[in-house]
Backbone as CSV, one residue per row, in Angstrom:
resi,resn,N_x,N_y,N_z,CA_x,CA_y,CA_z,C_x,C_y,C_z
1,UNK,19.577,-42.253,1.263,18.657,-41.144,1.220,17.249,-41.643,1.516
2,UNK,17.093,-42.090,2.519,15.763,-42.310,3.312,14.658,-41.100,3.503
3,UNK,13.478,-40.947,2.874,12.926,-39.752,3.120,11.458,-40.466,3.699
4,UNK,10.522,-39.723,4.480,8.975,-40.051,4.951,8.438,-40.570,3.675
5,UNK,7.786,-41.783,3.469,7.213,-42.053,2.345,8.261,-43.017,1.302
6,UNK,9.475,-43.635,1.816,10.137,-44.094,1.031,9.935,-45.877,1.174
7,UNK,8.996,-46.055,1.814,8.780,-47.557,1.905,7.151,-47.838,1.278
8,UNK,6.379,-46.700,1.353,5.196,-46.555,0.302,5.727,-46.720,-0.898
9,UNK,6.615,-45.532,-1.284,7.284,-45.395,-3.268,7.257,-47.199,-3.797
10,UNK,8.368,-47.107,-2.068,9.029,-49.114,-2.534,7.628,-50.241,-2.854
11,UNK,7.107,-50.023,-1.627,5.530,-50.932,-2.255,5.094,-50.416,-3.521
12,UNK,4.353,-49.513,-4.056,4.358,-49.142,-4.933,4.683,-49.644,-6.355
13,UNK,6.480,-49.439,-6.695,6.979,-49.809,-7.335,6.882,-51.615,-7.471
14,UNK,6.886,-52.486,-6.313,6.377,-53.834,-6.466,5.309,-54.092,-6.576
15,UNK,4.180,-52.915,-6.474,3.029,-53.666,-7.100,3.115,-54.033,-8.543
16,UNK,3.805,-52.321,-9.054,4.128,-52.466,-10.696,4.790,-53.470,-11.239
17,UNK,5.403,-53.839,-10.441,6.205,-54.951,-10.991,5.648,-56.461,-11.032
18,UNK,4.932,-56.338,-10.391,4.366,-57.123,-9.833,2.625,-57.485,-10.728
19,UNK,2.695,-56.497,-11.380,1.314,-56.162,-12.364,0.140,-55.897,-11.879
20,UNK,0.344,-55.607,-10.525,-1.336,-55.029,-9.851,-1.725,-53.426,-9.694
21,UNK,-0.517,-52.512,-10.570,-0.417,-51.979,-10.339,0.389,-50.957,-11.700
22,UNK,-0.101,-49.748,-12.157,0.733,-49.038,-13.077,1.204,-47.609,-12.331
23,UNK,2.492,-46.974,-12.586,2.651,-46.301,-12.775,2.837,-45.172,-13.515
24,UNK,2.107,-43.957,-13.108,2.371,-42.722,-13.771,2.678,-41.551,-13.864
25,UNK,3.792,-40.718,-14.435,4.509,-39.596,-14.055,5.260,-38.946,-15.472
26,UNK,5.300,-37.962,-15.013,5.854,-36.894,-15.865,7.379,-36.899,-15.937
27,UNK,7.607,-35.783,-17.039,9.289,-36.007,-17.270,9.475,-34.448,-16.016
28,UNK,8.513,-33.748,-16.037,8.334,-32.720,-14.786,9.086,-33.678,-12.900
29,UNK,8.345,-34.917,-13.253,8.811,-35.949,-11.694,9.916,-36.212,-12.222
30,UNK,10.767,-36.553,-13.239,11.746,-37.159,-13.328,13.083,-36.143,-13.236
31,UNK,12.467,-35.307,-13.691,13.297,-33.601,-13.371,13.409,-33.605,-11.648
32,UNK,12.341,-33.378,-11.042,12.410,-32.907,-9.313,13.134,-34.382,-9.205
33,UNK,13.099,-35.593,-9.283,14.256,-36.652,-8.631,15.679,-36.004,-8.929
34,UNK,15.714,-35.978,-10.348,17.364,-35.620,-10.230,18.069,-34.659,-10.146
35,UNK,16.808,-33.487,-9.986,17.314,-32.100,-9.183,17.583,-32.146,-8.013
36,UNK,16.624,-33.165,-7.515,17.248,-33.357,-5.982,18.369,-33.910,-5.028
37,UNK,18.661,-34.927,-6.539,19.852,-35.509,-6.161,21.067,-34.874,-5.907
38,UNK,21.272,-33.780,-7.423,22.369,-32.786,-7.908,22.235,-31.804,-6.440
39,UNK,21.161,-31.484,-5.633,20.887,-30.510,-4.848,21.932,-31.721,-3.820
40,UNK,21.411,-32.741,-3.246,22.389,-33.214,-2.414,23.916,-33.384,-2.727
41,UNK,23.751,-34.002,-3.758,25.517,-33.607,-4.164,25.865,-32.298,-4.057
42,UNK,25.578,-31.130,-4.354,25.606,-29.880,-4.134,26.126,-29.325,-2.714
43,UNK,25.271,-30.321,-1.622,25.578,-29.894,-0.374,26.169,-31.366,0.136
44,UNK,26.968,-31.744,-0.954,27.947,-32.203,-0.398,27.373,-33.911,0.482
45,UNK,25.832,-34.125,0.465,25.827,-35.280,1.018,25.859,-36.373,0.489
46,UNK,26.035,-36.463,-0.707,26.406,-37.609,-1.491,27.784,-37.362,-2.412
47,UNK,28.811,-38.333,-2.060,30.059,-38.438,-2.723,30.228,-38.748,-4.253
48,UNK,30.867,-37.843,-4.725,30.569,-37.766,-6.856,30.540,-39.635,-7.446
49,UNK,30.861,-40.425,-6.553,30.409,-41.588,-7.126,29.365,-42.298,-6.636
50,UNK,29.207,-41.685,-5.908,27.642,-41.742,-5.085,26.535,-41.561,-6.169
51,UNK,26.752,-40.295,-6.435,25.943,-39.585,-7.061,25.578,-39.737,-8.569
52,UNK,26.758,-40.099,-8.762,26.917,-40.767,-10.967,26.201,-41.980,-10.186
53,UNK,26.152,-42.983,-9.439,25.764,-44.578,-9.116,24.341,-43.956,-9.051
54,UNK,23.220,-43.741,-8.262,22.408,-43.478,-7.948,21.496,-42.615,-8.985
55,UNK,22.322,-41.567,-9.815,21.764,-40.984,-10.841,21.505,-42.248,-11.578
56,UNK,22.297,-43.011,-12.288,22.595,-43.681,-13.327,21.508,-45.075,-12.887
57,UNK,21.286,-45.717,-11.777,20.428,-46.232,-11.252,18.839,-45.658,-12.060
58,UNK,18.676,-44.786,-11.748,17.533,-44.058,-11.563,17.064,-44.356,-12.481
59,UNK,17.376,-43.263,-13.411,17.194,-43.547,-14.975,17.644,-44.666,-15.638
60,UNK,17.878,-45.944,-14.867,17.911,-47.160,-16.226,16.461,-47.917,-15.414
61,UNK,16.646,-47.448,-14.122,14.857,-48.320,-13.442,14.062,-48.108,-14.047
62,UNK,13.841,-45.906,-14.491,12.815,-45.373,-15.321,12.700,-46.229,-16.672
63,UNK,13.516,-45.846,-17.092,13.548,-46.636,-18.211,12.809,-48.594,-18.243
64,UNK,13.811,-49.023,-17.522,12.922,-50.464,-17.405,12.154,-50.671,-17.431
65,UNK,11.310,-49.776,-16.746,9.802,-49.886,-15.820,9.008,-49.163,-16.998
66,UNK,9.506,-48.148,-17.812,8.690,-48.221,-19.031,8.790,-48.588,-20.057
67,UNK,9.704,-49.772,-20.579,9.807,-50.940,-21.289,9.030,-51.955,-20.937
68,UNK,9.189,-52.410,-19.881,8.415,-53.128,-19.327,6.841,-52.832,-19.331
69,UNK,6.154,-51.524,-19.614,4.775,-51.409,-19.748,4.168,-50.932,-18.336
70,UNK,4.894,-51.044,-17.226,4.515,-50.570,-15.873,4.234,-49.467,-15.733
71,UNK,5.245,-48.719,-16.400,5.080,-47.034,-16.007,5.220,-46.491,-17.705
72,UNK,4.404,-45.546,-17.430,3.848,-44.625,-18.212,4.416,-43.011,-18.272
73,UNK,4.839,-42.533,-19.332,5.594,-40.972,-18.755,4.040,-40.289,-19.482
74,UNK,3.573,-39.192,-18.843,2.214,-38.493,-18.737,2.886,-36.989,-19.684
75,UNK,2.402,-36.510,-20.424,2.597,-34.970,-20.830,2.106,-34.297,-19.384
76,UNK,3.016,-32.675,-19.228,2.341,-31.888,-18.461,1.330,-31.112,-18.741
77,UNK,0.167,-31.218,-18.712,-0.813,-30.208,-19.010,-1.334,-29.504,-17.850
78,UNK,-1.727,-28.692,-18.097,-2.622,-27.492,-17.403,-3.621,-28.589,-16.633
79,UNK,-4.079,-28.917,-16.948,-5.700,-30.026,-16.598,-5.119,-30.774,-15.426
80,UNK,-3.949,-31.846,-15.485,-3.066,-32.525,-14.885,-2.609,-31.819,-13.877
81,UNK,-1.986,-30.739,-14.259,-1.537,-29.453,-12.695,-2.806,-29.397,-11.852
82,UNK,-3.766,-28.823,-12.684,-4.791,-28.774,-11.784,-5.660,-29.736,-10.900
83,UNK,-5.542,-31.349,-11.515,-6.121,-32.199,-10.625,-4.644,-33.046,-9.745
84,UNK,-3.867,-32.153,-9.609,-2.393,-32.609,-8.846,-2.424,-31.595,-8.051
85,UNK,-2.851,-30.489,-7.843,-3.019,-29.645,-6.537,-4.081,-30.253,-5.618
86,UNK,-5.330,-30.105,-6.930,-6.512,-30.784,-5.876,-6.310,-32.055,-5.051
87,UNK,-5.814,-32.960,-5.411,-5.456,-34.120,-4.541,-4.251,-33.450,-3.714
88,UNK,-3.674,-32.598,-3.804,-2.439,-32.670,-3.163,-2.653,-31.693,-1.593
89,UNK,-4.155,-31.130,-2.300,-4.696,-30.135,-1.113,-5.616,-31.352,-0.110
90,UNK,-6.247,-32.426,-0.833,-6.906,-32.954,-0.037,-6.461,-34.037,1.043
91,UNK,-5.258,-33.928,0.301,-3.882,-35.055,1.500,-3.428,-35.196,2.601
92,UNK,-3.196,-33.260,2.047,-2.509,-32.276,3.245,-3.589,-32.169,4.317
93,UNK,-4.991,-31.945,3.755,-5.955,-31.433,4.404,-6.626,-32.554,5.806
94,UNK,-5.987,-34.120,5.191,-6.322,-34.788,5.737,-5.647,-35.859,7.208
């Protein structure tokens, strides 16, 4: 499941690991990953052991990565929505 932006995520994630770098996200992001997954299994493009492997992946990385102190899970607030559009308008915009 290769998507635009999936070799950024990957840098990313090695900076964190790497300690130059934290991550931060909501249980809101951790929801849209594995809705999306269930959505591909859904249509059938990932095979049910595909899909338990890759789910089950997911959430023990999440997990690691916030044992490890890298990543951070954020509450959703109102405030947070609102400075996650604004960047998200100035992205698009750019």
């Amino acid at each position: 499941m290769l998507k635009e932006g999936t070799e950024k995520v990957n840098d990313t994630y090695m900076e964190a690991l790497s300690g130059t770098a934290n991550l931060h996200f909501s249980f809101w992001n951790i929801g849209e990953v594995l809705g999306a997954l269930h959505a591909y299994y859904r249509r059938k493009w990932l095979e049910s052991e595909d899909y338990a492997t890759v789910r089950e992946s997911f959430i023990a990385e999440t997990t690691r990565l916030i044992k490890l102190g890298v990543a951070k899970v954020m509450p959703v607030r109102s405030k947070l929505l609102t400075q996650s559009c604004c960047l998200l308008r100035s992205t698009i915009s750019t």
